[in-house]
C-alpha positions as a LaTeX table, in Angstrom:
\begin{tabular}{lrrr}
\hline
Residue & $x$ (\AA) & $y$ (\AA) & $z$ (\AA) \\
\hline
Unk1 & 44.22 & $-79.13$ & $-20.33$ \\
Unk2 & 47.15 & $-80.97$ & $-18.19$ \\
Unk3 & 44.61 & $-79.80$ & $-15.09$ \\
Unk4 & 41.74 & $-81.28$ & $-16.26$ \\
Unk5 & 43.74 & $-84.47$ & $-16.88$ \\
Unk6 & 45.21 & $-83.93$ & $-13.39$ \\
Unk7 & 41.84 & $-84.03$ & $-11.70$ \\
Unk8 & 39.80 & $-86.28$ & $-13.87$ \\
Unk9 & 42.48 & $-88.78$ & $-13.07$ \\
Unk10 & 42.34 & $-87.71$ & $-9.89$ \\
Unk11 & 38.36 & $-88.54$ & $-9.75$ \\
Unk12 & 38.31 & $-91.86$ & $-11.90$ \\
Unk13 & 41.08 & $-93.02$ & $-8.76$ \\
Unk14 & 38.27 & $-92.54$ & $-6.30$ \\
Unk15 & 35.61 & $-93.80$ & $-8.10$ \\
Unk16 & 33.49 & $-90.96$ & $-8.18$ \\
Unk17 & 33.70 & $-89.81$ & $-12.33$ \\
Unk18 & 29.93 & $-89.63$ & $-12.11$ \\
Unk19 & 31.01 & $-86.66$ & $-10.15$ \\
Unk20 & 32.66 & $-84.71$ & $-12.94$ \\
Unk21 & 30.11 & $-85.62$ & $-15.61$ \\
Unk22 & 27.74 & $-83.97$ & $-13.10$ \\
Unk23 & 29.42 & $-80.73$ & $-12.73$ \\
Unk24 & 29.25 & $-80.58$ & $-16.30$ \\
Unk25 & 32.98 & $-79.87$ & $-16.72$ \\
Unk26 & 33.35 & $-81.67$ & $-19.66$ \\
Unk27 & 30.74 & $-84.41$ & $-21.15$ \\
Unk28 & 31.74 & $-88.16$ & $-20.85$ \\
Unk29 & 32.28 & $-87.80$ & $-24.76$ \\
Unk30 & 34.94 & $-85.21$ & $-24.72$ \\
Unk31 & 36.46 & $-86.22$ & $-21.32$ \\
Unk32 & 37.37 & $-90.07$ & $-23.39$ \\
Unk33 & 38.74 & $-88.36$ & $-26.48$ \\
Unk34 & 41.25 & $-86.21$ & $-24.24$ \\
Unk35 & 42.16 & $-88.86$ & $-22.35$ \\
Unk36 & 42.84 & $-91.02$ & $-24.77$ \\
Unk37 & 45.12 & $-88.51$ & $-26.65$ \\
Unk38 & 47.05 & $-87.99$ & $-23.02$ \\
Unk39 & 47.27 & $-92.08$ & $-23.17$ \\
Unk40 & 48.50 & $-91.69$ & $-26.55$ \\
Unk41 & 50.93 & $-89.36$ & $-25.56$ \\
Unk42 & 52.34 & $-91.04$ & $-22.65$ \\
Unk43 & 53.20 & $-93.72$ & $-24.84$ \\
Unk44 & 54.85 & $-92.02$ & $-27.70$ \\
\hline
\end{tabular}
């Protein structure tokens, strides 16, 4: 999970998320709802 994060962080830096969603690693769906819970995390 904290790797996906990593590199989907990572990604969104260089602009290129289009890239994940391509590779079908996770869908754009999924990939918001986990990174909102790491936001909510980071916060708590």
């Amino acid at each position: 999970m904290n790797k996906l994060l990593r590199s989907y962080l990572g990604i969104k830096k260089r602009g290129s998320e289009r890239y994940l969603f391509a590779n079908k690693l996770l869908e754009p769906s999924e990939m918001r709802s986990i990174f909102r819970n790491h936001l909510i995390q980071m916060y708590i």
